[in-house]
VOROKE-509483 format. One line per 2 residues: number of its first residue (from 1); for each residue x, y, z of N, C-alpha, C, O, CB. Coordinates in Angstrom, 3 decimals, decimal comma. Glycine has a CB too. Example, Ala and Ser with C-alpha at 12.3 -4.5 7.8 and 13.67 -1.06 7.14 Angstrom:
1) 13,190:-5,690:7,800:12,300:-4,500:7,800:13,200:-3,300:7,800:14,236:-3,319:8,465:11,308:-4,473:9,046 ~ 12,850:-2,250:7,080:13,670:-1,060:7,140:12,900:0,030:7,870:13,409:1,138:8,039:14,084:-0,598:5,725
! end
This chain:
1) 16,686:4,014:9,883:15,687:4,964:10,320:14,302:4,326:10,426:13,491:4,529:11,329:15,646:6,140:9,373 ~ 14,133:3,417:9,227:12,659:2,878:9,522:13,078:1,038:9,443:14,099:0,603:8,910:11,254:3,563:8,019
3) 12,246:0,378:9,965:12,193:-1,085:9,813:10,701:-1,044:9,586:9,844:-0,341:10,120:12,773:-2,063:11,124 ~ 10,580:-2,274:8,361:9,265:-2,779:7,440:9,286:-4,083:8,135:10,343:-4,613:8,478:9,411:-2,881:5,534
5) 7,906:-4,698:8,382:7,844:-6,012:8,994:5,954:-5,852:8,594:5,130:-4,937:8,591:8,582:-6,157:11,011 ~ 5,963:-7,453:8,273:4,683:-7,778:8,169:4,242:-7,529:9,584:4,855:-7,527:10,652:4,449:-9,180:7,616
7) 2,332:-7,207:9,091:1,461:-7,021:10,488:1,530:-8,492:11,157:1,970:-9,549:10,703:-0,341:-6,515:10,181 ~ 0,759:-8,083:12,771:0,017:-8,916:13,456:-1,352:-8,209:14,115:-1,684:-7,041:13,915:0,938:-9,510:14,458
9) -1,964:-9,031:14,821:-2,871:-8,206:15,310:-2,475:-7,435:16,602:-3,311:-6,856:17,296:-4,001:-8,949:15,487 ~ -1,189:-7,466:16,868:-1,133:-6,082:17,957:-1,203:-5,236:17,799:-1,608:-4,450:18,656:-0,401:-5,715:18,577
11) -0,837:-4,874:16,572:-0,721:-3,683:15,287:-2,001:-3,235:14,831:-1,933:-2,442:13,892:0,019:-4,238:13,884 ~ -3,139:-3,520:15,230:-4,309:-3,129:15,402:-4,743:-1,761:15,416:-5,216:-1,051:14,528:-4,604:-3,614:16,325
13) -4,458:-1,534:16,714:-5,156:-0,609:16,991:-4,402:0,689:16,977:-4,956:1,669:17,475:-5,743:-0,901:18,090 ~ -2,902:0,835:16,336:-2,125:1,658:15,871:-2,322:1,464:14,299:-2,157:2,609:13,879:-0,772:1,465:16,452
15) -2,555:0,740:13,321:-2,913:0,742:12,398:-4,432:1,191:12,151:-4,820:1,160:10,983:-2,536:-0,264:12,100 ~ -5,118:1,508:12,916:-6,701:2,041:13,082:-6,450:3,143:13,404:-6,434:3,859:12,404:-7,730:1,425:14,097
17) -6,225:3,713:14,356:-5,624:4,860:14,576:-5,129:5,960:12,879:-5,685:6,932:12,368:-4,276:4,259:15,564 ~ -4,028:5,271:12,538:-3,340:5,857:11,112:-4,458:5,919:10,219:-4,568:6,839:9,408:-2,092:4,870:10,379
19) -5,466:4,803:10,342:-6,538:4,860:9,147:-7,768:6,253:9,712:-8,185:7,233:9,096:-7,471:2,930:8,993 ~ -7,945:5,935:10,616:-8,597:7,738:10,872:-8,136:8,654:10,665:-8,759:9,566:10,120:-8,863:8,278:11,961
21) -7,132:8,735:10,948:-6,444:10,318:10,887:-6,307:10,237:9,511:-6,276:11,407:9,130:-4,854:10,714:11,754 ~ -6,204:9,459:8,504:-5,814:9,286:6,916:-7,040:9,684:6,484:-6,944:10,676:5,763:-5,341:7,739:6,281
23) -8,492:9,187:6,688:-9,299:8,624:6,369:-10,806:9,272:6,868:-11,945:8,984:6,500:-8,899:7,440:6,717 ~ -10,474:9,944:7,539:-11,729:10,824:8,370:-13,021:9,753:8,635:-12,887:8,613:9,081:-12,398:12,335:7,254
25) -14,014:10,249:8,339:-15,377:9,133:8,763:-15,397:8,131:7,794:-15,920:7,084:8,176:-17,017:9,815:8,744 ~ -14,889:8,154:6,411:-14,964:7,126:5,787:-13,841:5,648:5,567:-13,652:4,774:4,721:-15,208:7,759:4,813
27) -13,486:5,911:6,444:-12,517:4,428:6,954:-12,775:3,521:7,158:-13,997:3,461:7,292:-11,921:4,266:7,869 ~ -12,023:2,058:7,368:-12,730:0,665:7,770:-12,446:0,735:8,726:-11,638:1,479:9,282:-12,493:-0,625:7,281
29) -13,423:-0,473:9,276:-13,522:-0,361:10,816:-12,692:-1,471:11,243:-12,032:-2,038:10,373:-15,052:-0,466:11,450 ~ -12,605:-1,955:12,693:-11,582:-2,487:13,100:-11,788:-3,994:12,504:-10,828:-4,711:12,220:-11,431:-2,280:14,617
31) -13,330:-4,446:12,328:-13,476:-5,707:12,155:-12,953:-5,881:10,977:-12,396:-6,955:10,751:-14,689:-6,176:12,294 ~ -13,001:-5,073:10,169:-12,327:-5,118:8,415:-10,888:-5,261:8,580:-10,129:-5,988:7,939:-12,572:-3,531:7,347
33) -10,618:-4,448:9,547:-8,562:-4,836:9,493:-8,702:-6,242:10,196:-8,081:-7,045:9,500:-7,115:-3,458:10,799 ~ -9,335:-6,956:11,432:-9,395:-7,992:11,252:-9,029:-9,521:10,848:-8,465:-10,564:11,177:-9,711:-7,701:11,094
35) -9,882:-8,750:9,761:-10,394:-9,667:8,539:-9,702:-10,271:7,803:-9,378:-11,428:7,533:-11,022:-9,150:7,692 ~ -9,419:-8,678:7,348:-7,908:-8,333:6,308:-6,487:-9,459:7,495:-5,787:-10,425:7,189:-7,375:-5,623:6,354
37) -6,610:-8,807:8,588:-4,819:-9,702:9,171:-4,715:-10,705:9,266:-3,635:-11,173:9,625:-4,149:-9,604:10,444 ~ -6,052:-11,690:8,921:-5,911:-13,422:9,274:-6,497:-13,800:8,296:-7,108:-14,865:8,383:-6,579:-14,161:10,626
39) -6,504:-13,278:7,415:-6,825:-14,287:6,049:-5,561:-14,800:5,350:-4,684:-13,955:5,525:-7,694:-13,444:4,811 ~ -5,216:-15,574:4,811:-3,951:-16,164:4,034:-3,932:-15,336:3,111:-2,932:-14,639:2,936:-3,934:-17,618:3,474
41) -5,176:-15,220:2,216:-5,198:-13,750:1,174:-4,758:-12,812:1,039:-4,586:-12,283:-0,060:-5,902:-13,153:1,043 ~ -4,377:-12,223:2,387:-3,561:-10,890:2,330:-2,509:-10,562:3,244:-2,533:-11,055:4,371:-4,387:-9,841:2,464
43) -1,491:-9,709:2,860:-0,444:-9,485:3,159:-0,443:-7,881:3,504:-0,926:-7,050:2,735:0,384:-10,016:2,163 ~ 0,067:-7,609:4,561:-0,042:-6,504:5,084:1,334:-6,206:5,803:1,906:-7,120:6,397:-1,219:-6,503:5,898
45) 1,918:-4,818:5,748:3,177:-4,239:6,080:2,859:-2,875:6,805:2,256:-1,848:6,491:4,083:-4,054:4,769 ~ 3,468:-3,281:7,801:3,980:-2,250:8,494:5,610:-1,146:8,784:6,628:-1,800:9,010:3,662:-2,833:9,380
47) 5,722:0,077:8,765:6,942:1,198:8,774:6,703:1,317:10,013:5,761:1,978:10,449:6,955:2,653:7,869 ~ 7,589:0,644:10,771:8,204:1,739:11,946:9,128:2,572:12,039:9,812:2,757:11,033:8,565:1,311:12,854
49) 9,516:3,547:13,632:10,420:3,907:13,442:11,397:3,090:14,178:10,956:2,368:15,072:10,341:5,048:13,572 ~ 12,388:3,096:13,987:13,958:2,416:14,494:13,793:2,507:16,366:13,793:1,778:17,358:15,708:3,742:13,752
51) 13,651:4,087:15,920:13,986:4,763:17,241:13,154:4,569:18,589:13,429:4,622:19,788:13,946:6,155:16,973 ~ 12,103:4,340:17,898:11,028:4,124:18,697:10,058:2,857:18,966:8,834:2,965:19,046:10,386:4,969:18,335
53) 10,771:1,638:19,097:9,791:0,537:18,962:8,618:0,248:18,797:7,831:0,788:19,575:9,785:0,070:19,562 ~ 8,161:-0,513:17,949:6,720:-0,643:18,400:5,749:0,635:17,641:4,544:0,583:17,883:6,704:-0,515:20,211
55) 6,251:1,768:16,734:6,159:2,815:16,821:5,372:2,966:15,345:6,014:3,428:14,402:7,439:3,447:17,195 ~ 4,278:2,656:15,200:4,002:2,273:13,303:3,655:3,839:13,159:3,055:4,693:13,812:2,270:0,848:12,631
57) 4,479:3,731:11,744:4,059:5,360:11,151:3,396:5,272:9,592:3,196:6,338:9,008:5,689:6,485:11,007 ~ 3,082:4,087:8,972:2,321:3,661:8,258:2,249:2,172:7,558:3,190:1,489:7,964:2,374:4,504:7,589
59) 1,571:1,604:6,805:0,667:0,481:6,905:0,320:0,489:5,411:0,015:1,518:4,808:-0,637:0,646:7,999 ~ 0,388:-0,725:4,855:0,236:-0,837:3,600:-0,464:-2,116:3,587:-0,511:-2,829:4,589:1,464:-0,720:2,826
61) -1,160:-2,510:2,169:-1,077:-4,210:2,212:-2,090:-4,700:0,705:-2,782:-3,992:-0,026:-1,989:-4,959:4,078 ~ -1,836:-6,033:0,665:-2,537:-6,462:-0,631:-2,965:-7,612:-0,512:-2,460:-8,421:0,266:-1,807:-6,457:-1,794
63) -4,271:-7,943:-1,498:-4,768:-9,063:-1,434:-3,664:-10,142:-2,876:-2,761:-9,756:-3,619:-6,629:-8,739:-1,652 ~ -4,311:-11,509:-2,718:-3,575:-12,516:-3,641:-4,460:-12,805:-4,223:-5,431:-13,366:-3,716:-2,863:-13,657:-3,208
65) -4,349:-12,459:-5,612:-5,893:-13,234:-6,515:-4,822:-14,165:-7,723:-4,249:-13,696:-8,706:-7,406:-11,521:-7,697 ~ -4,821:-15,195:-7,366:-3,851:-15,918:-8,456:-2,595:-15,309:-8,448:-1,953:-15,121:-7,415:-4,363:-15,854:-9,952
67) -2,168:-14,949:-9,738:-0,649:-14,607:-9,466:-0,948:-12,548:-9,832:-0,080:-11,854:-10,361:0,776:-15,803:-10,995 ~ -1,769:-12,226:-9,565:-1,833:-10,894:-9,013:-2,127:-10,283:-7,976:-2,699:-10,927:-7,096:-2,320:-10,412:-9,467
69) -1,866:-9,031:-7,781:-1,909:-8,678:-6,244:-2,652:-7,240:-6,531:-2,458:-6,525:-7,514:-0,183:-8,583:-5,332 ~ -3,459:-7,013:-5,547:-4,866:-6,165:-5,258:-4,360:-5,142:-4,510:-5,109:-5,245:-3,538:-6,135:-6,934:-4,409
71) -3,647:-4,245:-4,257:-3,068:-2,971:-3,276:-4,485:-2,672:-2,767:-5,287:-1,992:-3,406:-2,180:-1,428:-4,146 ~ -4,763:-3,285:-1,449:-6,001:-2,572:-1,114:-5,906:-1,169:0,096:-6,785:-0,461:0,588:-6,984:-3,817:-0,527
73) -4,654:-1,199:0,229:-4,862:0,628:1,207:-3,562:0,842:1,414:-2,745:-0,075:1,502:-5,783:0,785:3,061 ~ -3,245:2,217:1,517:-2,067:2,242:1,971:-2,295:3,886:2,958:-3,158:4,724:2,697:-0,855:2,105:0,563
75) -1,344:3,979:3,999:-1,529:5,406:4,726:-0,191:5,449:5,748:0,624:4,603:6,115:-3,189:5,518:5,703 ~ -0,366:6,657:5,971:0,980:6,988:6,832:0,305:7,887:7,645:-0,564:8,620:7,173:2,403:7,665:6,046
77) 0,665:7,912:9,017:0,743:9,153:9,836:1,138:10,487:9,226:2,137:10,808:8,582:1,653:8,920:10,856 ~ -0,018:11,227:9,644:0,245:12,680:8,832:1,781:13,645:9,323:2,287:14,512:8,611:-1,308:13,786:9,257
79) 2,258:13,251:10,583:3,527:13,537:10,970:4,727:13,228:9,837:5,596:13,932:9,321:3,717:12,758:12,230 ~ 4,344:11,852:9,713:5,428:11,118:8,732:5,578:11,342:7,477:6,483:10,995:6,718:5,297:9,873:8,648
81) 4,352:12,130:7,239:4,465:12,143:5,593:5,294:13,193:4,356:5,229:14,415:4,492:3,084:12,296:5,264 ~ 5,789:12,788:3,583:6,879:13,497:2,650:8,341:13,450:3,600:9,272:14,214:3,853:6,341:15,322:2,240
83) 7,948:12,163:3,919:9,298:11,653:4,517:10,069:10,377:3,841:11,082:9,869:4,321:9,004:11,253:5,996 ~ 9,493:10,000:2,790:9,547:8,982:2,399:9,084:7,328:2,841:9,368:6,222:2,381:10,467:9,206:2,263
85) 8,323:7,758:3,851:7,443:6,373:4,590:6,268:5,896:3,280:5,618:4,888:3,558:6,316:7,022:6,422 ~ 6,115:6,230:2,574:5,100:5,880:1,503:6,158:5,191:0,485:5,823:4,120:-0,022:4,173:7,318:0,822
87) 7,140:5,629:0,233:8,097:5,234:-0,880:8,334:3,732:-0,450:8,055:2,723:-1,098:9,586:6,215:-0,961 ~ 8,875:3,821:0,708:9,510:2,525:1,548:8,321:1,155:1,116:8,347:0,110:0,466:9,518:2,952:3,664
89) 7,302:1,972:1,967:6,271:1,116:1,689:5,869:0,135:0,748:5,713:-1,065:0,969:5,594:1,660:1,651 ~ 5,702:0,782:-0,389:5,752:0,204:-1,725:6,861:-0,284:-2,190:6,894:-1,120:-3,093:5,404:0,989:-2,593
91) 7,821:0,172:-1,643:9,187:-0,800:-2,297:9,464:-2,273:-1,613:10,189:-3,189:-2,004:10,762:0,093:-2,023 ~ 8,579:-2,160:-0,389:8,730:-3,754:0,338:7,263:-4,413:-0,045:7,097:-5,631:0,029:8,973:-3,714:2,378
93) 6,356:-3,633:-0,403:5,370:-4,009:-0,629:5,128:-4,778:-1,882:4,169:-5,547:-1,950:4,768:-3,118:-0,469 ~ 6,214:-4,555:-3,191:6,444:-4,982:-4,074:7,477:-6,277:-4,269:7,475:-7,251:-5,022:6,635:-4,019:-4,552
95) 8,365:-5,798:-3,206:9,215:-6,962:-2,794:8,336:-8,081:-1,757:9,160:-8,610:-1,010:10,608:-6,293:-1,969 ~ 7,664:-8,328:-1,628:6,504:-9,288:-1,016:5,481:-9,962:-1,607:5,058:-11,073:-1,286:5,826:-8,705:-0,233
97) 4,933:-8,943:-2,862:4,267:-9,390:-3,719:5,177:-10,120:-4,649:4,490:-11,066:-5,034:3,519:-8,434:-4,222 ~ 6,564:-10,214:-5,327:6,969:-10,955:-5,914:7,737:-12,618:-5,463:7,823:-13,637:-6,149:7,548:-10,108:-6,430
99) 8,334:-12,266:-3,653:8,273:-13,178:-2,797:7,142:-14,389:-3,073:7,221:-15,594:-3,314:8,099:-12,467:-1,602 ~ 6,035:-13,416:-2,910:4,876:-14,061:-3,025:3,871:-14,826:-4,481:2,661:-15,022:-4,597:4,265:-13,097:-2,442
101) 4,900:-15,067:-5,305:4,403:-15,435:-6,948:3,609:-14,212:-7,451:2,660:-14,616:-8,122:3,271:-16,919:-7,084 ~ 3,630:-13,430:-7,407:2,616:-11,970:-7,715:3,255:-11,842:-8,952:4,466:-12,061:-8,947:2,723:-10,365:-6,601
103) 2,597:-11,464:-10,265:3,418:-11,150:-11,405:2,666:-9,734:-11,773:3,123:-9,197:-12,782:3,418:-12,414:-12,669 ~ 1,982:-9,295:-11,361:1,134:-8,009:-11,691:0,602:-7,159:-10,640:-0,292:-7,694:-9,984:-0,011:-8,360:-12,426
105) 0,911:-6,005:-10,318:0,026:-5,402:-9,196:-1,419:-4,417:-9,826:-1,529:-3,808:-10,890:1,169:-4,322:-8,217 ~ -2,001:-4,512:-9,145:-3,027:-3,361:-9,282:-3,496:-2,475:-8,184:-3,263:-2,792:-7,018:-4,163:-3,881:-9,739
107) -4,147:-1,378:-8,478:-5,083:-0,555:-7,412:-5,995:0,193:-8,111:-6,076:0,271:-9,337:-4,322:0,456:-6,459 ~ -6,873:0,896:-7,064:-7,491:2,038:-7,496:-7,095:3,069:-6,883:-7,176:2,900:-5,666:-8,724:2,008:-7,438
109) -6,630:4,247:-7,225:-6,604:5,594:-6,418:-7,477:6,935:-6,598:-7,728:7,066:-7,796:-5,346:6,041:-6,569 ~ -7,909:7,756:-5,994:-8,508:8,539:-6,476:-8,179:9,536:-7,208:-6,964:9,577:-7,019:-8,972:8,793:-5,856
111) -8,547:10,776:-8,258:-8,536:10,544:-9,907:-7,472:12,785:-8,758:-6,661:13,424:-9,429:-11,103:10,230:-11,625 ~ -7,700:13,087:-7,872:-7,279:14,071:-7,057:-5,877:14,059:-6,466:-5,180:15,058:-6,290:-8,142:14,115:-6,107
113) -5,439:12,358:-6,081:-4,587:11,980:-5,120:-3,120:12,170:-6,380:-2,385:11,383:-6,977:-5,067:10,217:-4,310 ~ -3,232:13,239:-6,326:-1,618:13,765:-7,033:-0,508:12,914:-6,592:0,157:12,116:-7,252:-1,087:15,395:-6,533
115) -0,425:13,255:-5,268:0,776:12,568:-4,409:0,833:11,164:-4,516:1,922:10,601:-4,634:0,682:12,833:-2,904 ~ -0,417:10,434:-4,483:-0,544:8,747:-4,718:-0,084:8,647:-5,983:0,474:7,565:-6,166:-2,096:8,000:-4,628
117) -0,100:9,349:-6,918:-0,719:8,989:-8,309:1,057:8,922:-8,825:1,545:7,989:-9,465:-2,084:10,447:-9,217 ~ 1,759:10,086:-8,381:2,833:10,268:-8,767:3,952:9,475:-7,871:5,062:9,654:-8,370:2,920:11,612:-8,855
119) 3,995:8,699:-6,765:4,290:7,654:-6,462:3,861:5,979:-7,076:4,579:5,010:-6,827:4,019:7,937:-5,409 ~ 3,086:5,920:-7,572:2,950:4,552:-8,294:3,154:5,124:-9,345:3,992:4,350:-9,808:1,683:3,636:-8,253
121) 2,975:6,282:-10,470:4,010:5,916:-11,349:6,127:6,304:-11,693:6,853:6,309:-12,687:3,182:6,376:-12,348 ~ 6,291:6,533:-10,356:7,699:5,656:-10,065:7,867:4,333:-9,772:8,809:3,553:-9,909:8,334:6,085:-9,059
123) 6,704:4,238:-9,318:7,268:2,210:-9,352:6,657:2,261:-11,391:7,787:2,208:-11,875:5,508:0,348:-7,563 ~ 6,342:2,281:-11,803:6,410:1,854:-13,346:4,724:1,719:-13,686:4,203:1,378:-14,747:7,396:0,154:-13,614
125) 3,945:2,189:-12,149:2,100:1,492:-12,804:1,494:2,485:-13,770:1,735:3,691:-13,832:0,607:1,366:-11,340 ~ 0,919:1,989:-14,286:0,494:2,935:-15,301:-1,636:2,478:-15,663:-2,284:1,433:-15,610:1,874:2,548:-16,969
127) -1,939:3,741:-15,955:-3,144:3,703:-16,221:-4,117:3,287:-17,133:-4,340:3,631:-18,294:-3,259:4,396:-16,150 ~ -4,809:2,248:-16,171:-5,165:1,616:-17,939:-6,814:1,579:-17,699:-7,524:0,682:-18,153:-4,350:-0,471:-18,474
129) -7,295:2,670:-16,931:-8,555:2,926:-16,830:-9,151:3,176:-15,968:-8,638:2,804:-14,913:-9,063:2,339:-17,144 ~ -10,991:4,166:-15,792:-11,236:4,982:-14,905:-12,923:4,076:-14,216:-13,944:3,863:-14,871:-11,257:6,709:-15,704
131) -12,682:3,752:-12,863:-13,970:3,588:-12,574:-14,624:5,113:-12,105:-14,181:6,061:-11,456:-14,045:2,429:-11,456 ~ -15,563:4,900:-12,602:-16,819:6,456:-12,466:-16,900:6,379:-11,281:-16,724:5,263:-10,792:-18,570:6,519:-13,159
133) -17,157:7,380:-10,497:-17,647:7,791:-9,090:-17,841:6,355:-7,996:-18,729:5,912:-7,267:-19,261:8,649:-9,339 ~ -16,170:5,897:-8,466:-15,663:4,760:-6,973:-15,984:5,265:-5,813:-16,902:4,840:-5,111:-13,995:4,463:-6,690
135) -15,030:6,479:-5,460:-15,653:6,907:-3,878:-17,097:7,021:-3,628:-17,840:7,221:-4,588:-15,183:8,327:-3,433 ~ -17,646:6,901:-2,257:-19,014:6,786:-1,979:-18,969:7,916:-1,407:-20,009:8,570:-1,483:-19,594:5,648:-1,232
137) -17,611:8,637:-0,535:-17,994:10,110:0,179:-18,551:11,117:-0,779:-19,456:11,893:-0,473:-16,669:10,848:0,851 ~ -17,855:11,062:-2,186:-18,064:12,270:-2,824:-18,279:11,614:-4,417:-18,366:12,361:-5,391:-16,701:13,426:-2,556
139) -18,319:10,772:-4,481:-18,505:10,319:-5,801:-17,176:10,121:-6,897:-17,149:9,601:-8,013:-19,466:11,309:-6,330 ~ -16,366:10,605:-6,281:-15,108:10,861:-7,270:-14,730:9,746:-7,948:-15,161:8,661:-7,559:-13,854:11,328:-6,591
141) -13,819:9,822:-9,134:-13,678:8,769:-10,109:-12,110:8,228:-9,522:-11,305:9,060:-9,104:-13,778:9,402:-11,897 ~ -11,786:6,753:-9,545:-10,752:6,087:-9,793:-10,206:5,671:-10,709:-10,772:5,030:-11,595:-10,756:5,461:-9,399
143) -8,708:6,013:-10,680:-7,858:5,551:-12,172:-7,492:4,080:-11,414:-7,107:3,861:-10,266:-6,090:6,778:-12,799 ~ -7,742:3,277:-12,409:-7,196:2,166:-12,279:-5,760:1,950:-12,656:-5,719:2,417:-13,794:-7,922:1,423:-12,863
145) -4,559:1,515:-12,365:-3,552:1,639:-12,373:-3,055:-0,239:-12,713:-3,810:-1,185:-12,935:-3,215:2,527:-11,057 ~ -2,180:-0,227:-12,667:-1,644:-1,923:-12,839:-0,304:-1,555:-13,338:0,041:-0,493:-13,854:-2,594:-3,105:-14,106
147) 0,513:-2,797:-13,055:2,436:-2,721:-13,386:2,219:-3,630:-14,704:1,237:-4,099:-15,280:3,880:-3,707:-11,852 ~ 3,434:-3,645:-14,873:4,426:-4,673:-16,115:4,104:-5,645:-15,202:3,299:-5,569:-14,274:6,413:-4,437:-16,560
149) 4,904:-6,708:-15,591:5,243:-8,227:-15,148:6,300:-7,421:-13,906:6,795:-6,307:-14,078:6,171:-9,553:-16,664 ~ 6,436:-8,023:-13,026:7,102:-7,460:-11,860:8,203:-8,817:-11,590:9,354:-8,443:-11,365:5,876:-7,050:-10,457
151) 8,083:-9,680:-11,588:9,171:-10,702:-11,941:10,205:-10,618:-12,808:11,249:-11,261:-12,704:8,697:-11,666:-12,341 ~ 9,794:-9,403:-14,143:10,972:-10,005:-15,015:12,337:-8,896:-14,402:12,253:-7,817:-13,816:10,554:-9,832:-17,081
153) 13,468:-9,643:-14,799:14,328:-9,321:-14,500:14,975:-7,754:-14,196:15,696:-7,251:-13,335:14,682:-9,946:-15,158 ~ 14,184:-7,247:-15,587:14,632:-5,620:-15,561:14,253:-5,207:-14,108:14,966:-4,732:-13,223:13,720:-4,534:-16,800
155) 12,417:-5,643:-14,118:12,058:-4,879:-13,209:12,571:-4,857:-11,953:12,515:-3,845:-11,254:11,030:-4,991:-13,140 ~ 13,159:-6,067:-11,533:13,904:-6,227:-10,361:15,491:-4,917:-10,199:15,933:-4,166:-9,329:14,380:-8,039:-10,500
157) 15,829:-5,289:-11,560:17,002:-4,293:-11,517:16,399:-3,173:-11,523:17,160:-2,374:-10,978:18,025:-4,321:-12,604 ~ 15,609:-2,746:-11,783:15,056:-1,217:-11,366:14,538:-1,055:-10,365:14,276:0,131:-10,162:14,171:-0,632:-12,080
159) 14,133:-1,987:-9,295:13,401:-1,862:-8,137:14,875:-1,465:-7,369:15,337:-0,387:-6,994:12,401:-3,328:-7,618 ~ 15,334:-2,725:-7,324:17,052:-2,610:-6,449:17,532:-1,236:-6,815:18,130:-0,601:-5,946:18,493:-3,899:-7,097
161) 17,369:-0,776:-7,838:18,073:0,545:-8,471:17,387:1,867:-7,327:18,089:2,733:-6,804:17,475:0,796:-10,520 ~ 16,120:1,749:-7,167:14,846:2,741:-6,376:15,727:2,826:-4,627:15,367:3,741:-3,885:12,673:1,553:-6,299
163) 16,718:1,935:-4,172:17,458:2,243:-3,163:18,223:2,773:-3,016:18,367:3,240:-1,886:17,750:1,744:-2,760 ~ 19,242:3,064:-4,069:20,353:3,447:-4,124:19,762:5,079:-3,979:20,551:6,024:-3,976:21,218:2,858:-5,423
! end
C-alpha cells in the first residue's frame, strides 16, 4: 500500500506542499528543505502511495550528531492521516537511523500534540524533559523525548515485532 524511500530534490515541492497544509504560516521554507536534502547530516524519508507513483503522502527526517539522531519534522497529508502513514514513518525512520550508527534518537514535540506524543511513546521514547515556550507561534512548551539504545538487540526484536 505504501513504499518508504529516501528524499531527493524532486520531492521538493510535494514535500513543501505537505509542510503547509501541516504547518500553516509557521513552516520552513523551501530553502530550509534545501538545505536539509544535501547535507550528508541528514536523512530524510519519504511515504508514498503504491498506487499512485510519485505520490508523497508524508515526509519525515533526522539530523546525525555523532552516534545520535535529531528527528527534526515529521508530517503527513491531512487526507492520509490516522492511516497509519505516521507509524510507517517512524518505523523506517528508525530503521535508518540504526543503518546509520545512530544509538539514540531524540525530538521535541509540542507539550498539546496528543497524537505525536502517543506515537513516539510506542516506539519506546520517553520524556526526559520540558523546553519552556519552544514554539514561537504561541509560545507553547516542548517535551523533550529521547529512546533507549536503539541498537541493542531487544530493541530490534521489538521494532520487527511493531510489523507484525
Amino acid at each position: 500500500m505504501y513504499n518508504v524511500r529516501y528524499t531527493n530534490l524532486y520531492d521538493l515541492d510535494q514535500i513543501y506542499e505537505i509542510e503547509c497544509e501541516t504547518y500553516s504560516t509557521h513552516h520552513w521554507s523551501k530553502k530550509s528543505f534545501i538545505s536539509e536534502l544535501t547535507t550528508e547530516y541528514s536523512k530524510y524519508l519519504v511515504c508514498e502511495l503504491e498506487s499512485e507513483t510519485n505520490k508523497i503522502v508524508g515526509f519525515t527526517g533526522y539530523w546525525i550528531v555523532g552516534n545520535e539522531g535529531h528527528i527534526t519534522t515529521m508530517a503527513v497529508r491531512p487526507l492520509n492521516r490516522k492511516k497509519g502513514v505516521a507509524d510507517i514513518l517512524l518505523y523506517n525512520l528508525i530503521k535508518s537511523a540504526v543503518h546509520n550508527s545512530i544509538k539514540w534518537l531524540t525530538l521535541e514535540v509540542r507539550v498539546s500534540n496528543y497524537p505525536a506524543v502517543a506515537l513516539y511513546s510506542k516506539y519506546r521514547f520517553k520524556q526526559l524533559g520540558i523546553r519552556k515556550n519552544y514554539y514561537q507561534d504561541n509560545n507553547e512548551d516542548a517535551l523533550i523525548l529521547w529512546t533507549d539504545d536503539i541498537t541493542k538487540p531487544e530493541y530490534s526484536i521489538f521494532l520487527d515485532a511493531r510489523l507484525t
